[in-house]
C-alpha positions as a Markdown table, in Angstrom:
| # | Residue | x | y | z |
|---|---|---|---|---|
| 1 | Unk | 0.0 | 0.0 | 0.0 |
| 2 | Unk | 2.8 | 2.1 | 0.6 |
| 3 | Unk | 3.3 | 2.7 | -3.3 |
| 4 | Unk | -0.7 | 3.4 | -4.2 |
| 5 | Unk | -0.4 | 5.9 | -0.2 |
| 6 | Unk | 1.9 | 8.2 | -2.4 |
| 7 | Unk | -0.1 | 8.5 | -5.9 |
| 8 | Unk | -3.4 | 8.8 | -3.9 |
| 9 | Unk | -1.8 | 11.9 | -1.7 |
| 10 | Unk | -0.2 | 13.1 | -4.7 |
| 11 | Unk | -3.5 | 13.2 | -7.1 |
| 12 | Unk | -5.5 | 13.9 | -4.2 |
| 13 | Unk | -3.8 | 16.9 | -3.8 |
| 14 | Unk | -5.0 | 18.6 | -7.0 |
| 15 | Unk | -8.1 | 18.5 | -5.9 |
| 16 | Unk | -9.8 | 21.4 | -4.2 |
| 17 | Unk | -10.8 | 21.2 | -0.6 |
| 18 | Unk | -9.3 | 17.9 | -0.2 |
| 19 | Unk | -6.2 | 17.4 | 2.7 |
| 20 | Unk | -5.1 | 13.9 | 2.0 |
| 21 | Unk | -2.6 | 12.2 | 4.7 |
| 22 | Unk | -1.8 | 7.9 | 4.6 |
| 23 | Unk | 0.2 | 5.7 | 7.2 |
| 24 | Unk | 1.5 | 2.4 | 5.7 |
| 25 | Unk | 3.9 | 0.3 | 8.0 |
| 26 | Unk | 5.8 | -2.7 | 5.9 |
| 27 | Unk | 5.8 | -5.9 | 6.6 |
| 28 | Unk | 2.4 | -5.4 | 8.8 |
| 29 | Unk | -0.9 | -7.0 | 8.9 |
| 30 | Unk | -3.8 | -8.2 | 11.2 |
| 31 | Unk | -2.5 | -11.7 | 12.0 |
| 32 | Unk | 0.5 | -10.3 | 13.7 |
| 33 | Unk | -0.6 | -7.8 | 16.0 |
| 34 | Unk | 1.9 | -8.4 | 18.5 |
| 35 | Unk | 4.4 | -6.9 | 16.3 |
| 36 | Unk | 2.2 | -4.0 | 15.2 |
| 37 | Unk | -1.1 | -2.7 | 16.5 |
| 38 | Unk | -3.2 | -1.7 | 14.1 |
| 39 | Unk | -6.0 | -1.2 | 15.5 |
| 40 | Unk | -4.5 | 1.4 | 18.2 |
| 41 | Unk | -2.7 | 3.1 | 15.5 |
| 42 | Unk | -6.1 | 3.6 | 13.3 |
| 43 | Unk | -7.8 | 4.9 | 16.1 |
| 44 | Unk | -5.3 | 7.1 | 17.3 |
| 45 | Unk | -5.0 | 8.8 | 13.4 |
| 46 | Unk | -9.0 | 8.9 | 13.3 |
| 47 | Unk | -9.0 | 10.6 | 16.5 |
| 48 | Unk | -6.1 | 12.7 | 15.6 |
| 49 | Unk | -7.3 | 13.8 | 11.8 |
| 50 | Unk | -10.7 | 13.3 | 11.9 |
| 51 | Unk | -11.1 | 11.8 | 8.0 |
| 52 | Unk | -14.7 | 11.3 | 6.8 |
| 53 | Unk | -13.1 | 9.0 | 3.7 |
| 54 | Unk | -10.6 | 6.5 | 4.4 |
| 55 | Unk | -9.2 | 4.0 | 1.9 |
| 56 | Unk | -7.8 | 0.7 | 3.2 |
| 57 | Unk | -5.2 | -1.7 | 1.4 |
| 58 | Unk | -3.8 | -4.6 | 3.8 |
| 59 | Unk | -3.6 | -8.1 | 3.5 |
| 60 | Unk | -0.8 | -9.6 | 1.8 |
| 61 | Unk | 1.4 | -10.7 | 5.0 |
| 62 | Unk | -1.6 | -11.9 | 6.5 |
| 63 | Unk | -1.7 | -15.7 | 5.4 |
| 64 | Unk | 0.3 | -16.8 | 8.4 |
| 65 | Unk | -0.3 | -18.9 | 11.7 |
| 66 | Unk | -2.0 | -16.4 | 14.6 |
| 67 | Unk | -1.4 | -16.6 | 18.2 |
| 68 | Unk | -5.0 | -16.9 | 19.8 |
| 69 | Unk | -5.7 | -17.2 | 23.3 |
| 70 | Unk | -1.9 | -18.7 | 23.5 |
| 71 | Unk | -2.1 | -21.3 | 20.9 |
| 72 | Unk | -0.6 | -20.9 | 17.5 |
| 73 | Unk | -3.6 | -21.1 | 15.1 |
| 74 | Unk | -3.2 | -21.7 | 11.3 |
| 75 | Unk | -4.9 | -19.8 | 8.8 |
| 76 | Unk | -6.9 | -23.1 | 7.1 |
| 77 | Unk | -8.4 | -23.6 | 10.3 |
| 78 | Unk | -12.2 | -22.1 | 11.4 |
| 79 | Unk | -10.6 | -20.2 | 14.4 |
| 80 | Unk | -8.2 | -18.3 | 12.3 |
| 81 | Unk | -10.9 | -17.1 | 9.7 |
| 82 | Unk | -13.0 | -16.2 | 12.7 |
| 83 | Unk | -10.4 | -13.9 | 15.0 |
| 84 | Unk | -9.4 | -13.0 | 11.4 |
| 85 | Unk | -12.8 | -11.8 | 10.7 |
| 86 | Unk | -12.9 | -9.9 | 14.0 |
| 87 | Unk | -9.9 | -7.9 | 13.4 |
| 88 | Unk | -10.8 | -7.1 | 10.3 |
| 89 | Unk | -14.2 | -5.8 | 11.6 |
| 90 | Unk | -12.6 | -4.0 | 14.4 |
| 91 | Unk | -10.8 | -1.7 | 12.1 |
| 92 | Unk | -14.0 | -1.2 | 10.3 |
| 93 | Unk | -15.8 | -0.3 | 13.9 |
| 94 | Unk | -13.0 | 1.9 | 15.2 |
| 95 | Unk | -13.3 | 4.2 | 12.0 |
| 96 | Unk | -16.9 | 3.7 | 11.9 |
| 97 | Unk | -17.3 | 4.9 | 15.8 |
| 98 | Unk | -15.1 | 7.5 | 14.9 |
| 99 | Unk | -16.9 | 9.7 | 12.5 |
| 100 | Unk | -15.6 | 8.1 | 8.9 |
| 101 | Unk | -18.5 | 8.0 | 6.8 |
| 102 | Unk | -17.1 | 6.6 | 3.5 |
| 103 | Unk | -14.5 | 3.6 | 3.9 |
| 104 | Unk | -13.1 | 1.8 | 1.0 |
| 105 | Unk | -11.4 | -1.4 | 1.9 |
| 106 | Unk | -9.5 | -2.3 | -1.5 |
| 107 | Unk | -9.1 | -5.7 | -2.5 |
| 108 | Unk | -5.4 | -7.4 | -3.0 |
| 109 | Unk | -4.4 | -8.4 | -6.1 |
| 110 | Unk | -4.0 | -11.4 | -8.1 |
| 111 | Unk | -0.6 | -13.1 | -7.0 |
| 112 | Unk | 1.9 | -14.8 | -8.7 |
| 113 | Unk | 2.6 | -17.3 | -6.5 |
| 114 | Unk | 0.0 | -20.1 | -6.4 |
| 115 | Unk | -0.5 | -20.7 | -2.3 |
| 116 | Unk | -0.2 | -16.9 | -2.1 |
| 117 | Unk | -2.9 | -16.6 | -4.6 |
| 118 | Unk | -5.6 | -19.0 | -2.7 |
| 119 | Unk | -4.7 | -17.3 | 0.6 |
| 120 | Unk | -5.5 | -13.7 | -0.6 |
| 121 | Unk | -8.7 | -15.0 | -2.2 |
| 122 | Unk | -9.8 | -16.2 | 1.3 |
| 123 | Unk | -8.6 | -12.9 | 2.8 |
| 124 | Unk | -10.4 | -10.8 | 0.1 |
| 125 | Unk | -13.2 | -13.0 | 0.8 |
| 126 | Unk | -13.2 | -12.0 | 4.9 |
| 127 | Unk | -13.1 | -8.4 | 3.6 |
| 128 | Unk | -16.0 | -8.3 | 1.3 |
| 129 | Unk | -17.5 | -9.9 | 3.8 |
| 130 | Unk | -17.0 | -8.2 | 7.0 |
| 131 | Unk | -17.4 | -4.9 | 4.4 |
| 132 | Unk | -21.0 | -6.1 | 3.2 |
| 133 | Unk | -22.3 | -6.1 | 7.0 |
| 134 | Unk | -21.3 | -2.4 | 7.3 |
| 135 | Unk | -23.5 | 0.3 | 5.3 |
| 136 | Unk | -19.9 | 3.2 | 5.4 |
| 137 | Unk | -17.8 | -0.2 | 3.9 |
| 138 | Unk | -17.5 | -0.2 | 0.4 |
| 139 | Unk | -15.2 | -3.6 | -1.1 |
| 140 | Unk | -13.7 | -2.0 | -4.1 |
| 141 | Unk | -13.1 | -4.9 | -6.7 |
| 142 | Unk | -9.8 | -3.8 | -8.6 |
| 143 | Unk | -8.7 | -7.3 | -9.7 |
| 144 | Unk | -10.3 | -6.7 | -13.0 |
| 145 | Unk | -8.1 | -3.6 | -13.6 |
| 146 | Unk | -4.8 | -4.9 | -12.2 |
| 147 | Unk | -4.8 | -8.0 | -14.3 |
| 148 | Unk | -5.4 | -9.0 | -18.1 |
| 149 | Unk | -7.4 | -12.3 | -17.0 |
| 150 | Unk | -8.9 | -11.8 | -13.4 |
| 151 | Unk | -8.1 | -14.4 | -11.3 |
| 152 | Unk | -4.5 | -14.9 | -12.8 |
| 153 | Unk | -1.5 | -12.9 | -12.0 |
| 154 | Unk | -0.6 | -10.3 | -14.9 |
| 155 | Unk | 3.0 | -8.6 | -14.9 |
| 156 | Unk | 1.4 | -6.2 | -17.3 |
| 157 | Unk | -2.2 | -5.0 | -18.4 |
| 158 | Unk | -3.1 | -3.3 | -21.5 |
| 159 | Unk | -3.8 | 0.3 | -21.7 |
| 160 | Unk | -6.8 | 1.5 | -23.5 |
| 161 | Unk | -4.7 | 3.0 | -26.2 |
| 162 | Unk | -3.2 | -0.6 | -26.6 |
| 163 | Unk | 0.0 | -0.5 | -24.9 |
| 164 | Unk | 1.3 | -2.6 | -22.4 |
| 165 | Unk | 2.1 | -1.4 | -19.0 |
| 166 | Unk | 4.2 | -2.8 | -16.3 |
| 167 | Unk | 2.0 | -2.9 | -13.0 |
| 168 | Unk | 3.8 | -5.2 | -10.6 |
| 169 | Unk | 6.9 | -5.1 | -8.9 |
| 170 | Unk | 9.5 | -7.9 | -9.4 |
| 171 | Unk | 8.2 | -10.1 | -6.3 |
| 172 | Unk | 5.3 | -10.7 | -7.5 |
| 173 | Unk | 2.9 | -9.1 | -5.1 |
| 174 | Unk | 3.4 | -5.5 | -4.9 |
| 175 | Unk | 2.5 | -2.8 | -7.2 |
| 176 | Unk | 5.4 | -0.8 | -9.0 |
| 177 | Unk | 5.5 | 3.1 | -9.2 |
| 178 | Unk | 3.3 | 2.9 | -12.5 |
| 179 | Unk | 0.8 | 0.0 | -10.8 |
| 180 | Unk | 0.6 | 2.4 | -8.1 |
| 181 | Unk | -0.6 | 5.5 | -10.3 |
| 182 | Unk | -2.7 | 3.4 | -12.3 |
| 183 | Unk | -4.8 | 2.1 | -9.1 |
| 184 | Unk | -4.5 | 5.8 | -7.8 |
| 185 | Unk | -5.9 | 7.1 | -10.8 |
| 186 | Unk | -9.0 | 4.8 | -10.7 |
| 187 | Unk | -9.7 | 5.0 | -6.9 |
| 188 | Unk | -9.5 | 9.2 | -6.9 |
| 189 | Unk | -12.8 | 9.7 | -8.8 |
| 190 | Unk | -15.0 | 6.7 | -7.0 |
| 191 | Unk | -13.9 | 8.5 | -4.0 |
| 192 | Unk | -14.7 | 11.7 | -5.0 |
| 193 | Unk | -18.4 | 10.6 | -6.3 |
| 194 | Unk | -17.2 | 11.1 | -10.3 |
| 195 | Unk | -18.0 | 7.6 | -11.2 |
């Protein structure tokens, strides 16, 4: 997210009105929240900036074991999608409770990587669905616009003018600088009611 943070604060900024700050933290997620807490760091940046939009992009270190209730819980197992599902939920709630009125959780990406690729389909799938309980949660489906074949990992996607363009960094599961833009430059106008 930390790529697509930067192009949405940049276009963002063009726009009148509009004060546009992100927080990314690499390497983070939900199902390690004793190495970073999420949720008190949302709440202390809704309380602190007061945003009545927020856009969400997490997920992609998430398809790892979870320490619940000290035991170590994989993610194919009912108790990891269920605290998953909480967390995920909680973040919702704390921006909810604190005065956001437009969220849009974004969904990952196709993934190169086969395992990866079936754990971020579950993960999108907790999202949509903790999103689809909450009226001020919109699930933005971007998978068609991120890959030439949804549901398979493209590199590359083909511009409307018929060009290629390089999306995806070299690892397979981030964006690149031009991915990045490209997402940017769809999300901006949802966000600001223009389509």
């Amino acid at each position: 997210m930390q790529a697509v943070a930067r192009s949405l604060e940049r276009d963002f900024a063009g726009e009148n009105g509009i004060e546009a700050t992100s927080f990314t933290a690499i390497g983070s997620g939900l199902a390690r929240m004793d190495l970073f807490d999420w949720h008190g760091q949302i709440e202390q940046r809704v309380s602190s900036y007061r945003p009545t939009h927020a856009i969400i992009m997490m997920g992609a270190n998430d398809n790892q074991a979870m320490r619940i209730n000290g035991n170590t819980v994989r993610m194919s197992s009912q108790e990891w999608t269920s605290e998953y599902s909480r967390r995920v939920g909680r973040v919702m709630d704390i921006m909810i409770d604190g005065g956001v009125r437009n969220i849009y959780w974004i969904e990952l990406p196709d993934m190169r990587d086969n395992r990866l690729q079936r754990d971020v389909q579950a993960i999108n799938d907790i999202f949509r669905m903790e999103a689809d309980s909450r009226p001020q949660v919109q699930f933005k489906n971007v998978r068609h616009i991120l890959s030439r074949s949804p549901g398979s990992y493209s590199p590359y996607i083909i511009q409307d003018n018929g060009m290629p363009l390089d999306i995806r960094a070299g690892d397979g599961i981030h964006l690149n600088r031009q991915g990045a833009d490209f997402l940017s430059k769809h999300l901006v106008p949802i966000v600001l009611g223009r389509r």
